[in-house]
N, CA, C and O atoms as a GROMACS GRO file, in nm:
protein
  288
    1UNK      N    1   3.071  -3.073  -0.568
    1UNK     CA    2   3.184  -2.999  -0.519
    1UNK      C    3   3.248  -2.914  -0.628
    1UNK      O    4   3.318  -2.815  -0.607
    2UNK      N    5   3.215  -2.968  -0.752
    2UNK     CA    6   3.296  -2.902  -0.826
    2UNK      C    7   3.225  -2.758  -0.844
    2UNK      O    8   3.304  -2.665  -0.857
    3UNK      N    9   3.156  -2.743  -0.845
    3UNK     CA   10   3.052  -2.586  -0.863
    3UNK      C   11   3.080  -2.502  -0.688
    3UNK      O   12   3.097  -2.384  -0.660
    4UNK      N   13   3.077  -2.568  -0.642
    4UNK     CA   14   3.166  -2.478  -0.479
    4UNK      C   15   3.286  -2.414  -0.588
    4UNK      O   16   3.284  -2.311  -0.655
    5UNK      N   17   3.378  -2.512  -0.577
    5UNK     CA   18   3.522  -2.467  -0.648
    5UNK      C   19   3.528  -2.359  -0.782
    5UNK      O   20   3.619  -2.281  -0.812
    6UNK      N   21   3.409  -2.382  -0.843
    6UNK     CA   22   3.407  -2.243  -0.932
    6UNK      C   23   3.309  -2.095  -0.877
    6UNK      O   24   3.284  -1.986  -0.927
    7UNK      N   25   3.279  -2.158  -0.760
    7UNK     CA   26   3.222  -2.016  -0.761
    7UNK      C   27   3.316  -1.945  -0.679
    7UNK      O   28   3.312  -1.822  -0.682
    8UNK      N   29   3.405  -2.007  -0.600
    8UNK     CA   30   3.530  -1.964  -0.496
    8UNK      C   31   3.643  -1.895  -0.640
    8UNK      O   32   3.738  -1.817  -0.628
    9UNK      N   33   3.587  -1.961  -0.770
    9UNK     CA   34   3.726  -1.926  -0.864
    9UNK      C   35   3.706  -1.803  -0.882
    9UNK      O   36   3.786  -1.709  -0.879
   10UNK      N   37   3.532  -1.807  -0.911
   10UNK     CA   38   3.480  -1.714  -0.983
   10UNK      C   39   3.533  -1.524  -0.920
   10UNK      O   40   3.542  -1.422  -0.989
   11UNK      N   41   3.558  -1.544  -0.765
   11UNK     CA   42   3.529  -1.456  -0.670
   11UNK      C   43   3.703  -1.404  -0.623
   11UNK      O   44   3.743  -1.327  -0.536
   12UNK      N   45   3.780  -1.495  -0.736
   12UNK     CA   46   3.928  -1.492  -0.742
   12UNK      C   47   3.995  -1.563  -0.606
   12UNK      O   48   4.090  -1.510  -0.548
   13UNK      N   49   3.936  -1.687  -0.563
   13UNK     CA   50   4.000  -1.760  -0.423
   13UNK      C   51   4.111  -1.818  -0.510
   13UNK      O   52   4.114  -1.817  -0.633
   14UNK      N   53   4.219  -1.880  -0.412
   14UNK     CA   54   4.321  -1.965  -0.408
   14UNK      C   55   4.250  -2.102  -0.392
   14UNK      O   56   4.176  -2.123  -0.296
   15UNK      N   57   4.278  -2.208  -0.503
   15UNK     CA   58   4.202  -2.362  -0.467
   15UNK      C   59   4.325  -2.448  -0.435
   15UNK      O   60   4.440  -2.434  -0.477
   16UNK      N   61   4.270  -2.550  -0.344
   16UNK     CA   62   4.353  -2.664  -0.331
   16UNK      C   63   4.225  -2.763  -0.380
   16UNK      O   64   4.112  -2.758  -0.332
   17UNK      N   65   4.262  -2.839  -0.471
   17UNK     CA   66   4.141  -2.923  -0.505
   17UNK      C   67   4.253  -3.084  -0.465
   17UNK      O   68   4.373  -3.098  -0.487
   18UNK      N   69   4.168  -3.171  -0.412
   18UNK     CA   70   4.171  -3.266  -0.358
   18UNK      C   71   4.054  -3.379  -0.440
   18UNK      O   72   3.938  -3.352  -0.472
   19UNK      N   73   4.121  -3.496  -0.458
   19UNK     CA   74   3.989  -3.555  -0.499
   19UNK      C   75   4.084  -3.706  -0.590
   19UNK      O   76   4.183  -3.686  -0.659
   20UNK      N   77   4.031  -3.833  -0.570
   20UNK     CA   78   4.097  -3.928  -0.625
   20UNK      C   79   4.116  -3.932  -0.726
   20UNK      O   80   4.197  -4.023  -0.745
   21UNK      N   81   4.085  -3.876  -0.832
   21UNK     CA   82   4.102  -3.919  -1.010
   21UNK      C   83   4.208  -3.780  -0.999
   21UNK      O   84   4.172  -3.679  -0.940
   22UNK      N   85   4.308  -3.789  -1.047
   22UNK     CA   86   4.388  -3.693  -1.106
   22UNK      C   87   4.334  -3.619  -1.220
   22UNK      O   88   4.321  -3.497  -1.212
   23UNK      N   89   4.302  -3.684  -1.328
   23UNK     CA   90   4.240  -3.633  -1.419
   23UNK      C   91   4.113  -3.530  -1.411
   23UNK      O   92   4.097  -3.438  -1.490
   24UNK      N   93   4.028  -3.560  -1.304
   24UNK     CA   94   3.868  -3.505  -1.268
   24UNK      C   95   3.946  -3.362  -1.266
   24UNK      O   96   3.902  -3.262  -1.324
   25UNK      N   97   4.088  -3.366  -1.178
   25UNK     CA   98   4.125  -3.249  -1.091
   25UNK      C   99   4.170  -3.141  -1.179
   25UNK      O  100   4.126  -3.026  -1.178
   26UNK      N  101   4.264  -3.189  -1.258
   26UNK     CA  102   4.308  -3.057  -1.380
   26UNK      C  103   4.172  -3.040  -1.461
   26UNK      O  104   4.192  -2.926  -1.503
   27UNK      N  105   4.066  -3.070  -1.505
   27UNK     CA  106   3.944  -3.022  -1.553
   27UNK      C  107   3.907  -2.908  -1.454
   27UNK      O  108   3.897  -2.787  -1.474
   28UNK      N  109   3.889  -2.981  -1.342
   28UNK     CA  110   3.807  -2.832  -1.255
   28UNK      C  111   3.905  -2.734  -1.241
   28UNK      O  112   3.861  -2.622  -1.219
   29UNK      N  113   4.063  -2.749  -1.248
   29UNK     CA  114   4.157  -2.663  -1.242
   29UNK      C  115   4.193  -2.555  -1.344
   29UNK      O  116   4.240  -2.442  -1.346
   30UNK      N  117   4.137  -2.671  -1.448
   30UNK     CA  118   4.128  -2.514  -1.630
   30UNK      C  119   4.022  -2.523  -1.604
   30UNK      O  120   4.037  -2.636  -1.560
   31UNK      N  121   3.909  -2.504  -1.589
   31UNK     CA  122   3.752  -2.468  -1.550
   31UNK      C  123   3.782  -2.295  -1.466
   31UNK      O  124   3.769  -2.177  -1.499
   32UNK      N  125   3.828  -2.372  -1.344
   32UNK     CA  126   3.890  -2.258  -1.236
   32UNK      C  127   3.966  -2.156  -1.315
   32UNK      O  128   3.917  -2.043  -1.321
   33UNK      N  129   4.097  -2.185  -1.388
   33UNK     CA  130   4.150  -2.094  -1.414
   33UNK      C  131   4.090  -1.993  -1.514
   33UNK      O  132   4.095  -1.872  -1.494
   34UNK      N  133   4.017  -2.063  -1.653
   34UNK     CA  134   3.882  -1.916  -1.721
   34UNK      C  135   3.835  -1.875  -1.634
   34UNK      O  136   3.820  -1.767  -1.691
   35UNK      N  137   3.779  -1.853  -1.509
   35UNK     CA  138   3.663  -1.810  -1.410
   35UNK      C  139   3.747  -1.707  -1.349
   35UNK      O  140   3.694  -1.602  -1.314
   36UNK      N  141   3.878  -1.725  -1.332
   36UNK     CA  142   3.923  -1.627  -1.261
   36UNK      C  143   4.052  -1.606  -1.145
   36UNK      O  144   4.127  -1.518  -1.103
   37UNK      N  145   4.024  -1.751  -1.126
   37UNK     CA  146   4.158  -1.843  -1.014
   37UNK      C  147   4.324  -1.797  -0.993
   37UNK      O  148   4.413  -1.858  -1.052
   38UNK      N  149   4.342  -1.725  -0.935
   38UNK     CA  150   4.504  -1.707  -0.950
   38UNK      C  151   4.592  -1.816  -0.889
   38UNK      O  152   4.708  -1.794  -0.854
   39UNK      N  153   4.526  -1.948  -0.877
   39UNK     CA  154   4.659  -2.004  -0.814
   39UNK      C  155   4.578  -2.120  -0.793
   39UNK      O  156   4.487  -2.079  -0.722
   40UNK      N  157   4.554  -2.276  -0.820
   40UNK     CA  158   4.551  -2.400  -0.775
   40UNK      C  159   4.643  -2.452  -0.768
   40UNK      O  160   4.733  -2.415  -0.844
   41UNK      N  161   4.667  -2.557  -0.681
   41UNK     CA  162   4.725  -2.651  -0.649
   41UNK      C  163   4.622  -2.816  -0.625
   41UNK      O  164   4.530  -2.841  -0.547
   42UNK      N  165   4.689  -2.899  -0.727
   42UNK     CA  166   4.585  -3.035  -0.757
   42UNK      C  167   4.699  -3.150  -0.677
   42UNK      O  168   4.814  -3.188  -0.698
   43UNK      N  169   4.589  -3.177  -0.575
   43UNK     CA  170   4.651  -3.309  -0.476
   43UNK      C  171   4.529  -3.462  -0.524
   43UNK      O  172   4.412  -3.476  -0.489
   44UNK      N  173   4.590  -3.527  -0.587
   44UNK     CA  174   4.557  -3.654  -0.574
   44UNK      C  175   4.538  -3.719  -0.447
   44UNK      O  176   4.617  -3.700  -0.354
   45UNK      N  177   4.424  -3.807  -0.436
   45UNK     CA  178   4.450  -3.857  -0.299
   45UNK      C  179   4.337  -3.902  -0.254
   45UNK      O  180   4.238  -3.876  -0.322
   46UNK      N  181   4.322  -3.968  -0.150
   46UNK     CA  182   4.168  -4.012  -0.083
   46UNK      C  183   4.193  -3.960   0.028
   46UNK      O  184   4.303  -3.966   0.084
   47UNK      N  185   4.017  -3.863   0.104
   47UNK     CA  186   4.041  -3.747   0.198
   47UNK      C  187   3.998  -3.911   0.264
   47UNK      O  188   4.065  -3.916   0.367
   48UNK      N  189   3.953  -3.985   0.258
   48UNK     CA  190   3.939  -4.100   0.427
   48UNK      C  191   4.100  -4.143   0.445
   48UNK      O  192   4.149  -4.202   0.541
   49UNK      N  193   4.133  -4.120   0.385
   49UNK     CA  194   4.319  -4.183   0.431
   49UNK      C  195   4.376  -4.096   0.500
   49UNK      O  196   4.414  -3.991   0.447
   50UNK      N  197   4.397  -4.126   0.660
   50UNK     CA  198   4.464  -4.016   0.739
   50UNK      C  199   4.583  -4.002   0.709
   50UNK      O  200   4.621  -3.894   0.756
   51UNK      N  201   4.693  -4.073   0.634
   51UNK     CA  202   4.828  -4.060   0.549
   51UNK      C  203   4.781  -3.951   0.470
   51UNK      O  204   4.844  -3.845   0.471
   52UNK      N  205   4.654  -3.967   0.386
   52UNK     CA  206   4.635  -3.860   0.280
   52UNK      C  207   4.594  -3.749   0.309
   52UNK      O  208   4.635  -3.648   0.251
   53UNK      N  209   4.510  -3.746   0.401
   53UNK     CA  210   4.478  -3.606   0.477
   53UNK      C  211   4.595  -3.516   0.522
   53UNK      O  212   4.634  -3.404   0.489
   54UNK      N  213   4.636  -3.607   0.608
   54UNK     CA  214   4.778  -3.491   0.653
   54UNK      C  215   4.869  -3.454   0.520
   54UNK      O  216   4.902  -3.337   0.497
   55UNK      N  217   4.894  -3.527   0.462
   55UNK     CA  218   4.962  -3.536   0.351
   55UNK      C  219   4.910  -3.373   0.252
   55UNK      O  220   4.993  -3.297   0.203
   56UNK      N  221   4.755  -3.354   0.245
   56UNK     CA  222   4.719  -3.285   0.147
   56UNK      C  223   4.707  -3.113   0.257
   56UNK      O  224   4.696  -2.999   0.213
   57UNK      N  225   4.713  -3.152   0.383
   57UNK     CA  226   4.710  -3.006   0.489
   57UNK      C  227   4.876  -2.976   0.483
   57UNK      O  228   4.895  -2.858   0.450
   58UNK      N  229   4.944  -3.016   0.496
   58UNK     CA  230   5.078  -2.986   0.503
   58UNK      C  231   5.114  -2.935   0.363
   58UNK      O  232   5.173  -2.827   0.362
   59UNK      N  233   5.085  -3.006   0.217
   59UNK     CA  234   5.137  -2.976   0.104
   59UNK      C  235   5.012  -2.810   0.034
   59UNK      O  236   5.019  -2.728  -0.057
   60UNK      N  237   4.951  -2.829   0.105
   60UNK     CA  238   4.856  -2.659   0.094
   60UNK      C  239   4.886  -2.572   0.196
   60UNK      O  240   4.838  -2.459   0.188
   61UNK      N  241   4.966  -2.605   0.306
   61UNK     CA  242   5.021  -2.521   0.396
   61UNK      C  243   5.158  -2.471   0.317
   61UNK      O  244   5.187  -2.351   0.314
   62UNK      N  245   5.217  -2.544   0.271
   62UNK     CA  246   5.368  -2.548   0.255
   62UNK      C  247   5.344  -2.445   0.132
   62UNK      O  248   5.426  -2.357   0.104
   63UNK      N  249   5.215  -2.468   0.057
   63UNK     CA  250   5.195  -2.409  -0.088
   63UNK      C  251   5.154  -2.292  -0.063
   63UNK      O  252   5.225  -2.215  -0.127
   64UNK      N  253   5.061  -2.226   0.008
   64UNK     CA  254   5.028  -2.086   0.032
   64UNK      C  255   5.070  -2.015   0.157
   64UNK      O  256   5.055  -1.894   0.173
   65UNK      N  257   5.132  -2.105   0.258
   65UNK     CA  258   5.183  -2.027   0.393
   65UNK      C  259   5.083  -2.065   0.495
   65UNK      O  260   4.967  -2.108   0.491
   66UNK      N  261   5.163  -2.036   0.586
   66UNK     CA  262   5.075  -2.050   0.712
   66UNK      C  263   4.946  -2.060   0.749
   66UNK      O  264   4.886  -1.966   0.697
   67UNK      N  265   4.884  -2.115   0.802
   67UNK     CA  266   4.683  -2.102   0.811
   67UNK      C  267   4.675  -2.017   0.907
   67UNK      O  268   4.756  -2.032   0.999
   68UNK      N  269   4.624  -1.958   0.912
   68UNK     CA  270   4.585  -1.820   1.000
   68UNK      C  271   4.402  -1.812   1.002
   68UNK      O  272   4.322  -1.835   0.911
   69UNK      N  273   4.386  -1.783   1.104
   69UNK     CA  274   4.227  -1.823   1.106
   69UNK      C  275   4.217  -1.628   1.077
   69UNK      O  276   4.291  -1.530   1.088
   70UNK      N  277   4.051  -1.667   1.028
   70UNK     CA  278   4.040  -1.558   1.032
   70UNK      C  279   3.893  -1.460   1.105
   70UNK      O  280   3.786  -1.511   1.138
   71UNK      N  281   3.932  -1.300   1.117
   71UNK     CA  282   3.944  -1.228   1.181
   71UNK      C  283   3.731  -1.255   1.215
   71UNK      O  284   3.664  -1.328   1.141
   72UNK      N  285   3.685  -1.200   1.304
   72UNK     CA  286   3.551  -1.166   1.293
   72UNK      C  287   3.523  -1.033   1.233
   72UNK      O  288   3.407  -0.994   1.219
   0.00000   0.00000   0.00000
């Protein structure tokens, strides 16, 4: 996963990185940010915990705005 997340950096995406070790997360986050990244946001957390799931959709909603699907 972590090579998804840099090639999304690479291409200047917005990351929400998710993932249990806090620590793993700011690595791929200064990784991300040399590559190109204008903006992560690092959620601690386990994605099988439906507390944590909602928890990490609401705090990346709240962080970049609204989800808006997008266009064809």
């Amino acid at each position: 996963m972590q090579q998804l997340a840099y090639q999304y950096a690479a291409k200047g995406a917005c990351l929400a990185l998710v993932a249990r070790r806090e620590w793993s997360l700011w690595q791929v986050a200064d990784r991300a940010f040399e590559l190109g990244v204008p903006n992560v946001i690092i959620l601690p957390g386990d994605v099988t915990d439906p507390n944590d799931y909602n928890r990490f959709v609401q705090a990346t909603i709240d962080h970049y705005g609204q989800w808006r699907p997008r266009k064809a």
